[in-house]
TIMI-2910 file (N, C-alpha, C, CB; in pm, 1 decimal, decimal comma, always signed):
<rs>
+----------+----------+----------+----------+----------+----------+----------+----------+----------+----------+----------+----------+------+
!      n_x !      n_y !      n_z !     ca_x !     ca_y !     ca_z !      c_x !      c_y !      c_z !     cb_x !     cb_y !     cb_z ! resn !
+----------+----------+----------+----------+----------+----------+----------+----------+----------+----------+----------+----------+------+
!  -1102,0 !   +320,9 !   -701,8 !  -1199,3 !   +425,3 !   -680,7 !  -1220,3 !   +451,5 !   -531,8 !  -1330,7 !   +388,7 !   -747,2 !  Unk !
!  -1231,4 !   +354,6 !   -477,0 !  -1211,7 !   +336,1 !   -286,7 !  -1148,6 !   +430,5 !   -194,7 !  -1120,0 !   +215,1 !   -246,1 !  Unk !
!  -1003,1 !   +457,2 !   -313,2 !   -895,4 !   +478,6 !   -284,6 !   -893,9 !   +649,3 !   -247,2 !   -811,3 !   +421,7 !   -395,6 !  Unk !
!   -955,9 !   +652,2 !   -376,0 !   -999,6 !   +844,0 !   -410,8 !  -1068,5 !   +893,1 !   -291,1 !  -1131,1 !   +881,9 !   -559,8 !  Unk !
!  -1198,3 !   +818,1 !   -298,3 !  -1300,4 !   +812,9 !   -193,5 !  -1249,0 !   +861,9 !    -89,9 !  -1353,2 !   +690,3 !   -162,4 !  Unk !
!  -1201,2 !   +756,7 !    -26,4 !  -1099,4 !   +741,3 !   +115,5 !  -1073,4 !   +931,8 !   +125,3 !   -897,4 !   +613,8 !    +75,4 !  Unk !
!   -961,7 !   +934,3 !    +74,3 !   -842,1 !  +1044,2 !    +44,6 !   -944,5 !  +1151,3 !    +57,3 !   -745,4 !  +1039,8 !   -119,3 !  Unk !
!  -1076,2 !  +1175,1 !    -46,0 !  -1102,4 !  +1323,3 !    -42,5 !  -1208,5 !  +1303,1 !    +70,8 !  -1158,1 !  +1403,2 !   -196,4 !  Unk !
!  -1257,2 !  +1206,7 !   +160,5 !  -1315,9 !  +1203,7 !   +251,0 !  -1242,3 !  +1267,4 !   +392,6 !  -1353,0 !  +1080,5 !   +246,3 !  Unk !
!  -1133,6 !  +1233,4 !   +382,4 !  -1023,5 !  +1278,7 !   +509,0 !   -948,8 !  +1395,8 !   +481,9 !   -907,8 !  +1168,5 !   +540,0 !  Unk !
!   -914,4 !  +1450,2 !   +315,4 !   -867,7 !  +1606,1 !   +340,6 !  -1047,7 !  +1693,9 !   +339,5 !   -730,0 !  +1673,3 !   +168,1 !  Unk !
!  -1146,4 !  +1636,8 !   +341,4 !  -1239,7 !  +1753,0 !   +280,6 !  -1264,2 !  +1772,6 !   +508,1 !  -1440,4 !  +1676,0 !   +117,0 !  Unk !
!  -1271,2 !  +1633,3 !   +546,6 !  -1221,4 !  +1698,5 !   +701,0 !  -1185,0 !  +1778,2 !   +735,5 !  -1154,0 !  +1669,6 !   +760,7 !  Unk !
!  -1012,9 !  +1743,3 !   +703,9 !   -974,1 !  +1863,7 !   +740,7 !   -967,7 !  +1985,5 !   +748,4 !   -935,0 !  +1866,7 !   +734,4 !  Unk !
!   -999,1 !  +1999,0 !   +609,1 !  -1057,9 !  +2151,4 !   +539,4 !  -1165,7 !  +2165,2 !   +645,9 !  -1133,4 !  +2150,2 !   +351,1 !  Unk !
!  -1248,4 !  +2111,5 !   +664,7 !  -1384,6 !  +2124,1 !   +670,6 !  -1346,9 !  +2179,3 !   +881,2 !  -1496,0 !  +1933,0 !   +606,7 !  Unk !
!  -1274,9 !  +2109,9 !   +968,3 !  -1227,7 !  +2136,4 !  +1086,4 !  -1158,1 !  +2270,4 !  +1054,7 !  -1141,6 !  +2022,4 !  +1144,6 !  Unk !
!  -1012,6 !  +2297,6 !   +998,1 !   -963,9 !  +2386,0 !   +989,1 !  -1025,8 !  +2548,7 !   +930,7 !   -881,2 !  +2328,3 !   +937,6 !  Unk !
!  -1138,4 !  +2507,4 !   +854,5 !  -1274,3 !  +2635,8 !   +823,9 !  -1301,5 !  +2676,8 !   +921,7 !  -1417,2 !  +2604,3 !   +765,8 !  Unk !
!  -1370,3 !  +2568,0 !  +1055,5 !  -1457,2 !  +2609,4 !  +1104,5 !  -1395,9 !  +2689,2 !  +1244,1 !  -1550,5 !  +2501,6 !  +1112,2 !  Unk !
!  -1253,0 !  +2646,9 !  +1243,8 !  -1151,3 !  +2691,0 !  +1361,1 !  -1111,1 !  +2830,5 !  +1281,6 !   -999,5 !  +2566,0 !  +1398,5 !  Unk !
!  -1107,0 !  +2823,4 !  +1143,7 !  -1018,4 !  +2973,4 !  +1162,3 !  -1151,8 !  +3074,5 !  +1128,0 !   -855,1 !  +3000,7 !  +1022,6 !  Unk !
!  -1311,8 !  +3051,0 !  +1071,5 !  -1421,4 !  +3113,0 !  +1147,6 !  -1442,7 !  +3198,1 !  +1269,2 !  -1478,3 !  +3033,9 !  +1171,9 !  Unk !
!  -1372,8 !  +3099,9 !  +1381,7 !  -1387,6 !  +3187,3 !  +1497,2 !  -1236,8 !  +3232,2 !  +1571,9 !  -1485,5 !  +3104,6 !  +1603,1 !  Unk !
!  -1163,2 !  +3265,1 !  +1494,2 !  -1015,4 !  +3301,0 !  +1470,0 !   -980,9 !  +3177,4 !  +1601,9 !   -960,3 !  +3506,7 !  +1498,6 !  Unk !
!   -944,1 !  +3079,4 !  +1586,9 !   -881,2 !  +3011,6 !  +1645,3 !   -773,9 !  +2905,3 !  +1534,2 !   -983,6 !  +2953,3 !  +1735,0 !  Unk !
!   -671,1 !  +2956,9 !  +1487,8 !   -586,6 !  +2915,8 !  +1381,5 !   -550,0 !  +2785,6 !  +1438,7 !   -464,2 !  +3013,6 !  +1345,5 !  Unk !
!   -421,6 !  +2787,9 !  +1542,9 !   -361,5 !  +2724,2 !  +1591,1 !   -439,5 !  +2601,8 !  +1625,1 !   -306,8 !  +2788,0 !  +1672,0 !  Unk !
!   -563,5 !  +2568,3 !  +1645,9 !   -625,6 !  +2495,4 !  +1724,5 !   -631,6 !  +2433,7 !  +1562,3 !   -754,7 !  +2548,8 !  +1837,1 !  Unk !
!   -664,7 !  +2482,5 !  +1468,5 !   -740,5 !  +2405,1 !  +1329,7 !   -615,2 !  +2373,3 !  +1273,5 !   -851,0 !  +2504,5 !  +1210,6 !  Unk !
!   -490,0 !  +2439,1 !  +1274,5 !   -415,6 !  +2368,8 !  +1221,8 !   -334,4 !  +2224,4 !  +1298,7 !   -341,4 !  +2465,3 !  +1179,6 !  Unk !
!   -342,6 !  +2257,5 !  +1386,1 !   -303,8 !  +2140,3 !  +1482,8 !   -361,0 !  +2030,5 !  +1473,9 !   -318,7 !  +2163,4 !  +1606,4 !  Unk !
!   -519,9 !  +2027,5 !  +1469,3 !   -650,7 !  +1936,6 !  +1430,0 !   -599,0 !  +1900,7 !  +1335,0 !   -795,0 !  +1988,6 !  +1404,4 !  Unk !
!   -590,1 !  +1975,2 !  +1198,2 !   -620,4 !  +1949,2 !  +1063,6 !   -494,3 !  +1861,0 !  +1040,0 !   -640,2 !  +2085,2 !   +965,3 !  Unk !
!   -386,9 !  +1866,9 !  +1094,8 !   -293,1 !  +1795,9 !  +1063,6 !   -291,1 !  +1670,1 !  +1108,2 !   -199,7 !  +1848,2 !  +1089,7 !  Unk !
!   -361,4 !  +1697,8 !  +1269,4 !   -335,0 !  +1538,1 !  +1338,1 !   -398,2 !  +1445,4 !  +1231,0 !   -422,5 !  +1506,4 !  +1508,1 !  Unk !
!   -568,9 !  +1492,1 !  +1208,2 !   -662,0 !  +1417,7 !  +1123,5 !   -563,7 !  +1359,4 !   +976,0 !   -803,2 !  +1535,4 !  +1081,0 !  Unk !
!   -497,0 !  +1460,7 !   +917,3 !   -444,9 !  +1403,6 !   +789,5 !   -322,0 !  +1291,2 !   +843,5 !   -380,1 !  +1540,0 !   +680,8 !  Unk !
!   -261,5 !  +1275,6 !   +980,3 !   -198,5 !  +1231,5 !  +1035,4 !   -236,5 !  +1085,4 !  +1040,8 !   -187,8 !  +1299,7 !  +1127,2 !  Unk !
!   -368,6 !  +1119,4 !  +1089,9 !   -460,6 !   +959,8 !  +1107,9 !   -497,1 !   +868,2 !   +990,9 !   -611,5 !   +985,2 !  +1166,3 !  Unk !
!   -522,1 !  +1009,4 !   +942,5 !   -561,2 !   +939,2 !   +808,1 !   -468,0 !   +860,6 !   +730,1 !   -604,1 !  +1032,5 !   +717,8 !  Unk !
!   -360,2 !   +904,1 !   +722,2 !   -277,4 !   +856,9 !   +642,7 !   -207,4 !   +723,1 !   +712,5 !   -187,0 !   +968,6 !   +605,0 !  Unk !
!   -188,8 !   +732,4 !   +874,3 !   -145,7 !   +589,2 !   +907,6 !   -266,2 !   +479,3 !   +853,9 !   -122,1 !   +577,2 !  +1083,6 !  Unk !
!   -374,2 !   +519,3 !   +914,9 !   -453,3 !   +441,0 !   +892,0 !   -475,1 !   +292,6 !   +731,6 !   -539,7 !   +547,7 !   +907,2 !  Unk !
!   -463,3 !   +412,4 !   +656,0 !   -472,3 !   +352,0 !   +527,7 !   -349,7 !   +307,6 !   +509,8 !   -516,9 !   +434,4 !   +419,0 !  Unk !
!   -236,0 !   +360,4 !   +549,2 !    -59,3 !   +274,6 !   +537,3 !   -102,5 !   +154,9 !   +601,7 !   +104,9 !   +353,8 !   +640,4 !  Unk !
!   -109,5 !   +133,2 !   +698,3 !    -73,9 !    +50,3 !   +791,6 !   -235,3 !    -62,7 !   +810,4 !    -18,8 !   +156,0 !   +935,9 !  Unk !
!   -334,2 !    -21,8 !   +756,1 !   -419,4 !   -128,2 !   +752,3 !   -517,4 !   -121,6 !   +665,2 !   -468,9 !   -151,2 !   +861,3 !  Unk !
!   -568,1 !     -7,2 !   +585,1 !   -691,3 !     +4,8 !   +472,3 !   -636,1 !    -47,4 !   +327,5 !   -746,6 !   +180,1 !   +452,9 !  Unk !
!   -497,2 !     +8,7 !   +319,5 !   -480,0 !    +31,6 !   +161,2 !   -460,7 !   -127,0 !    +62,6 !   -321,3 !   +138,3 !   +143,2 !  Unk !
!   -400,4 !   -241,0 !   +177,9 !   -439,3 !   -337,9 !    +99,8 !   -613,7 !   -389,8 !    +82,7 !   -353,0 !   -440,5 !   +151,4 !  Unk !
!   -691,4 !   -400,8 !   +189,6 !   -807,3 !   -410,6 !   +198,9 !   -863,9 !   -322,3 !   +113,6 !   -842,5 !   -403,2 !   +313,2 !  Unk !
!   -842,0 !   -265,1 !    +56,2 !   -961,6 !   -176,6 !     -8,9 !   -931,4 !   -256,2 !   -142,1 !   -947,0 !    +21,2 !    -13,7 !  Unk !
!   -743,4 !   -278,7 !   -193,3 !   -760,9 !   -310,4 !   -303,9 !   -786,7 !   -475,1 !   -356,5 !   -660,5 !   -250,8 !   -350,3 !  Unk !
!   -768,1 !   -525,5 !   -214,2 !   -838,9 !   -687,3 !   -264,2 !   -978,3 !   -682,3 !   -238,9 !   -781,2 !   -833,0 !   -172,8 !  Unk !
!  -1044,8 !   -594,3 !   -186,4 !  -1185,8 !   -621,5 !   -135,9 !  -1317,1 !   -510,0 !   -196,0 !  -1171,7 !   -609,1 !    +37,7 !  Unk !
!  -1260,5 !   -394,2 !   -242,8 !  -1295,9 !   -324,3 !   -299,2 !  -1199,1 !   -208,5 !   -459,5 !  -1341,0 !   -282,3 !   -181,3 !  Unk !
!  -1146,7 !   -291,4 !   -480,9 !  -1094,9 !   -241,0 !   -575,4 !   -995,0 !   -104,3 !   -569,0 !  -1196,5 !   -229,4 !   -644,5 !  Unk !
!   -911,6 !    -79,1 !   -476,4 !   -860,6 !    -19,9 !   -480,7 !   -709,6 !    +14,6 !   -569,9 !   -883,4 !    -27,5 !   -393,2 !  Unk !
!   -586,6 !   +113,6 !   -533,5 !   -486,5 !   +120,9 !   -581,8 !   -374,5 !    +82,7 !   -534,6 !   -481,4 !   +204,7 !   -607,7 !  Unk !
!   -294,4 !    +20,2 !   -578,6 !   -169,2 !     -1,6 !   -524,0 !    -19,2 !    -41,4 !   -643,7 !   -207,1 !   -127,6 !   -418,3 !  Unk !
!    +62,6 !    +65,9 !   -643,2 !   +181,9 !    +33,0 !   -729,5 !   +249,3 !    -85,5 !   -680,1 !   +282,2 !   +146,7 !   -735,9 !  Unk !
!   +343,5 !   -211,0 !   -737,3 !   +444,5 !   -272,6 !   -688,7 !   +565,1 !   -266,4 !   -829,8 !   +387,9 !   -428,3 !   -631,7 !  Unk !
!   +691,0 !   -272,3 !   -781,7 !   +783,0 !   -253,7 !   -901,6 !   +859,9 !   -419,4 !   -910,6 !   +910,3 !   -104,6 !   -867,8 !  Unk !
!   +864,4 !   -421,7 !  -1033,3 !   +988,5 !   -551,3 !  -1048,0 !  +1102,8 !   -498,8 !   -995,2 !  +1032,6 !   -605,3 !  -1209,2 !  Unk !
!  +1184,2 !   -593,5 !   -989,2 !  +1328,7 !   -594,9 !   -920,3 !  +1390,9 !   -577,4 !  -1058,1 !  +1383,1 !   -746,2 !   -821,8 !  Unk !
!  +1473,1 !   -498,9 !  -1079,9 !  +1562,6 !   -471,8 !  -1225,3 !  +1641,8 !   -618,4 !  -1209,3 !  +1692,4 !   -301,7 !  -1227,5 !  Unk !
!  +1566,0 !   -668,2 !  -1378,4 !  +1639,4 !   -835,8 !  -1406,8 !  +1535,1 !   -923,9 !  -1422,1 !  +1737,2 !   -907,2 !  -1275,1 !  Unk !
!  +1420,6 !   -883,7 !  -1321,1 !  +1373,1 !   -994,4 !  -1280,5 !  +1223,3 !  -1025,0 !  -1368,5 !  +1363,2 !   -980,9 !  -1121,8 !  Unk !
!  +1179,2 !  -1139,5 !  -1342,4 !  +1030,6 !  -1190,3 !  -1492,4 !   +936,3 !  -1138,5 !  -1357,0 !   +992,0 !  -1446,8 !  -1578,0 !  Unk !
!   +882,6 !  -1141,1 !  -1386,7 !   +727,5 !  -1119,5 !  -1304,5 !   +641,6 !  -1266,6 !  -1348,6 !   +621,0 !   -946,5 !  -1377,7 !  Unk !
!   +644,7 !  -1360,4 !  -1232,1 !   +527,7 !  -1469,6 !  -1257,6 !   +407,3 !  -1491,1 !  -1246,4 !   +536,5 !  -1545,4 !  -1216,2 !  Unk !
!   +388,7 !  -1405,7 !  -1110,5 !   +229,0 !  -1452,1 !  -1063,9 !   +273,6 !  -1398,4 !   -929,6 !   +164,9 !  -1644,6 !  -1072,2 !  Unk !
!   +124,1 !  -1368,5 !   -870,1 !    +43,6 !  -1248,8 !   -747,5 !    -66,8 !  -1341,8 !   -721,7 !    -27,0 !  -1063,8 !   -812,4 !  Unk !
!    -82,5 !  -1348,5 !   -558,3 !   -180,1 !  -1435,9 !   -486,9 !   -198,4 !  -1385,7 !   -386,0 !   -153,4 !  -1562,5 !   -462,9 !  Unk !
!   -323,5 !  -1366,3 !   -312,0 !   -348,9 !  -1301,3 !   -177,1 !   -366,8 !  -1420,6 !   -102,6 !   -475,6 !  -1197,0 !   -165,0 !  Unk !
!   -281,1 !  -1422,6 !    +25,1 !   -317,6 !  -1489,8 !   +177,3 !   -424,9 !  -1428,3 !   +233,2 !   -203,8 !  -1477,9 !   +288,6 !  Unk !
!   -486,8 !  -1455,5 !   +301,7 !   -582,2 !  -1343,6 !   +426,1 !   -553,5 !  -1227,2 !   +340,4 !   -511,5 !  -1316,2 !   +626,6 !  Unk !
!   -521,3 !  -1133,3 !   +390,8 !   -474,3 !   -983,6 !   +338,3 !   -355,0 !   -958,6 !   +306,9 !   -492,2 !   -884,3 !   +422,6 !  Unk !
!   -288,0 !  -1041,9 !   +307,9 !   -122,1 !  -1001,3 !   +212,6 !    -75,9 !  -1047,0 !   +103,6 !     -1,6 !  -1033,3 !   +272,5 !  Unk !
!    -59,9 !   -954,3 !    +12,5 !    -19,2 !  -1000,2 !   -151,6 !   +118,2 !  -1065,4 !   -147,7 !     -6,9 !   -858,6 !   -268,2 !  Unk !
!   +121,3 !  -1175,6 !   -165,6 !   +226,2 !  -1250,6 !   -214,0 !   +294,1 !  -1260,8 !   -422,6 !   +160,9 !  -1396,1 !   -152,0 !  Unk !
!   +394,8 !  -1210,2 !   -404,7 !   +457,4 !  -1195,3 !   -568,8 !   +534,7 !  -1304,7 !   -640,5 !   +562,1 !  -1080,0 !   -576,6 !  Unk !
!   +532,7 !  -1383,9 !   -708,6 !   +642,6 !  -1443,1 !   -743,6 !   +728,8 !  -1381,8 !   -859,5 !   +605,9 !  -1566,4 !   -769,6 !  Unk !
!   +860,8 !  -1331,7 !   -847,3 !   +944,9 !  -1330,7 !   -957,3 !  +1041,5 !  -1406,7 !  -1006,5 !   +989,5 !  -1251,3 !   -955,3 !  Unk !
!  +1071,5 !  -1434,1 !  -1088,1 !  +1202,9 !  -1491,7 !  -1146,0 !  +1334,4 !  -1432,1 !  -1192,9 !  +1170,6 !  -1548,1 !  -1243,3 !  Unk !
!  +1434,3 !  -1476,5 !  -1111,0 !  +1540,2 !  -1403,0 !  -1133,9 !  +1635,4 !  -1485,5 !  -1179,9 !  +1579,6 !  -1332,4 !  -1030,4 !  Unk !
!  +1671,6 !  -1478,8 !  -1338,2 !  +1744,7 !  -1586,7 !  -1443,5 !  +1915,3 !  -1542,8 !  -1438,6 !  +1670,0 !  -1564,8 !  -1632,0 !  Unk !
!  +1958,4 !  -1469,3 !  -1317,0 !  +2077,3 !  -1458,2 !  -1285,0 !  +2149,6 !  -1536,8 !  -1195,4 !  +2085,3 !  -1360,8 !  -1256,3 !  Unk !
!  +2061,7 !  -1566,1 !  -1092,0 !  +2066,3 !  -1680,3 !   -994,7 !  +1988,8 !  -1804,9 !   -980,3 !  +2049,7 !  -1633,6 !   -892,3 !  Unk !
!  +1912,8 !  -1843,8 !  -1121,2 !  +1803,2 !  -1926,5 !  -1162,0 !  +1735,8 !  -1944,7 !  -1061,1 !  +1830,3 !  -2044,1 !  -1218,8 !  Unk !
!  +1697,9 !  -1877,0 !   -997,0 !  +1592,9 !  -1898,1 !   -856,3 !  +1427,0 !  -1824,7 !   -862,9 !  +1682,4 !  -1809,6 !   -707,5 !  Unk !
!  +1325,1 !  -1862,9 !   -800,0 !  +1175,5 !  -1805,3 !   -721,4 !  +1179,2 !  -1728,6 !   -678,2 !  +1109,2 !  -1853,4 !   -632,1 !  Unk !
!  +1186,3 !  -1606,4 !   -646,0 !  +1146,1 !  -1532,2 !   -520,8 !  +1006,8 !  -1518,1 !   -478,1 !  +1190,3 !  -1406,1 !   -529,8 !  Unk !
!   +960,7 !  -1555,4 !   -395,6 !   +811,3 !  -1529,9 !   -370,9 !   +807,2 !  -1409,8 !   -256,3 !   +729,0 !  -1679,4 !   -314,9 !  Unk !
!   +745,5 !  -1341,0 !   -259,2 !   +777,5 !  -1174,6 !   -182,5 !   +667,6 !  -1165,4 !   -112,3 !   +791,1 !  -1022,9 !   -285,2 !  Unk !
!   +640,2 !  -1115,4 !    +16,4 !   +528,2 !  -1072,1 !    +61,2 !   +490,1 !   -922,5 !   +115,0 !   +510,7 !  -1153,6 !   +145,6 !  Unk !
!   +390,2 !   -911,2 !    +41,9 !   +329,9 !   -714,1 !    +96,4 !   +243,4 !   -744,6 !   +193,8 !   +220,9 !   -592,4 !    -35,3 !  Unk !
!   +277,6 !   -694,0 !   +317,2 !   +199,3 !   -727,9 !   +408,6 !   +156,5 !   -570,2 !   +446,2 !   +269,5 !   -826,8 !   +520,6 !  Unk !
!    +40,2 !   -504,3 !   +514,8 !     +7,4 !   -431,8 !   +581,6 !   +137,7 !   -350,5 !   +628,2 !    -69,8 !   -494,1 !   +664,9 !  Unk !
!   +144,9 !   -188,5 !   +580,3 !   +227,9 !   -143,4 !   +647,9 !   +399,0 !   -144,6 !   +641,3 !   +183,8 !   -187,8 !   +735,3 !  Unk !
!   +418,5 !   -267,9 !   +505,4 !   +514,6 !   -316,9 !   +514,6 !   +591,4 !   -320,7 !   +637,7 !   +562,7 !   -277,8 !   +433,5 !  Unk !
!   +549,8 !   -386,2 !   +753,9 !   +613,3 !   -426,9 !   +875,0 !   +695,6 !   -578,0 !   +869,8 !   +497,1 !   -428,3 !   +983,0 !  Unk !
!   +577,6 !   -668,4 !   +849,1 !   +658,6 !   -804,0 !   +813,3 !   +604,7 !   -851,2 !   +711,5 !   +663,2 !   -914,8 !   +913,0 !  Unk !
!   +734,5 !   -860,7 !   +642,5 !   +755,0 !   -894,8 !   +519,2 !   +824,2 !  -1032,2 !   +507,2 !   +825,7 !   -791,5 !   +458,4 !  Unk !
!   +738,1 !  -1145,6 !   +425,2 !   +809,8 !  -1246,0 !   +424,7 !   +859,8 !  -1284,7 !   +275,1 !   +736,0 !  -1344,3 !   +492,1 !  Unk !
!   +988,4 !  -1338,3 !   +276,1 !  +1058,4 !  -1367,0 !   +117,8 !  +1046,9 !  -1527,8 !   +157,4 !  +1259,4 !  -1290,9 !    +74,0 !  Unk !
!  +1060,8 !  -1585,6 !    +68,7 !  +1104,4 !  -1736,5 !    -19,7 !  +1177,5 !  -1744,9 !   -108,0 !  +1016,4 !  -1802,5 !    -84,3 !  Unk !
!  +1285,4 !  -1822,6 !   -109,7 !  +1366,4 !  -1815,3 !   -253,7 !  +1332,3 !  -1967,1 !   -267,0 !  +1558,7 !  -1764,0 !   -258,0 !  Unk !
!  +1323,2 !  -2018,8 !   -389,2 !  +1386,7 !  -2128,0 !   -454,8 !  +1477,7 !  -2136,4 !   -564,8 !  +1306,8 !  -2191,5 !   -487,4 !  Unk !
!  +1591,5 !  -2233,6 !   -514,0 !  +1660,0 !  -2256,3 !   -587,7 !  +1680,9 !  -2331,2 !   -727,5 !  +1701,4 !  -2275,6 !   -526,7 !  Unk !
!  +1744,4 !  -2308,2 !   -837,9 !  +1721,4 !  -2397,2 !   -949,0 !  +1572,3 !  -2412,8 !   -975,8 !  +1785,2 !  -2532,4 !   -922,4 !  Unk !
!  +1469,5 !  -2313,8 !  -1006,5 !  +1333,3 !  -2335,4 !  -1015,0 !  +1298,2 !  -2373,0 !  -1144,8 !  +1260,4 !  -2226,1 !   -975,0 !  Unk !
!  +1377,8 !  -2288,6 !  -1244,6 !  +1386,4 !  -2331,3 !  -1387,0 !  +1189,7 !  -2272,9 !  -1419,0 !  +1441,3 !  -2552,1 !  -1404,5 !  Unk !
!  +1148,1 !  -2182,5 !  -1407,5 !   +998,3 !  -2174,1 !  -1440,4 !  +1006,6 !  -2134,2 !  -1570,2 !   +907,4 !  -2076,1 !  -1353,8 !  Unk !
!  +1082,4 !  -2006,1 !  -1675,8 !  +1089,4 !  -2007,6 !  -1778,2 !  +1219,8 !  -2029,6 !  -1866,4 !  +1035,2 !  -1922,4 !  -1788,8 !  Unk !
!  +1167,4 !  -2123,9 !  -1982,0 !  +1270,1 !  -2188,2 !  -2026,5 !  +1291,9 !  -2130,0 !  -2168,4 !  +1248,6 !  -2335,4 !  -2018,1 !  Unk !
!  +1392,9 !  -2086,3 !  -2195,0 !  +1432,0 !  -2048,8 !  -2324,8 !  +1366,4 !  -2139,6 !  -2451,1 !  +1586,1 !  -2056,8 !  -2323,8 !  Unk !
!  +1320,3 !  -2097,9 !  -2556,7 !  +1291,1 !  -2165,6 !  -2676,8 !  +1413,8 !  -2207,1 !  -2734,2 !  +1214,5 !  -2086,1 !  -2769,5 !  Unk !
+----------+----------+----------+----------+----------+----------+----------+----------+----------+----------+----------+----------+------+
</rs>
């Protein structure tokens, strides 16, 4: 819900700058504004809101399995979601990390982990 929030808080800006610029016919100036702002906006929440909102306030965030792989378990460090999957092709862990921005990203493999076992 954070998430929404966020989003129509920073285009109703822009709208709201780009109104008031093309009001007094100054286009160029509101579209230039209106873009930087959606500009900001959008690093902003890439690069440092969008996990915080969703460990701390409930926000949104998609992640996909790796085609093959089990999905085990999700744990937050400080602010970065850590994934574990299982991949029964190379019987190994992967533990994955979403960090802010996806800048640094840290993996773990283990080998021979054996976590799910056939009946």
């Amino acid at each position: 819900m954070i998430t929404y929030i966020y989003w129509a808080g920073i285009i109703l800006a822009a709208l709201l700058v780009f109104g008031v610029c093309a009001k007094t016919n100054q286009w160029k100036t509101g579209i230039i504004t209106s873009v930087v702002i959606l500009a900001i906006g959008w690093s902003t929440y890439y690069f440092r809101l969008q996990q915080v909102f969703v460990k701390n306030y409930g926000g949104v965030m998609k992640i996909e399995v790796p085609a093959g792989h089990y999905h085990i378990s999700a744990t937050w460090k400080d602010d970065n979601l850590w994934v574990e999957n299982y991949d029964p092709a190379t019987n190994s862990c992967i533990f994955s990390e979403y960090s802010k921005g996806n800048l640094l990203q840290g993996k773990v493999t283990i080998k021979n982990c054996n976590p799910i076992i056939p009946k």
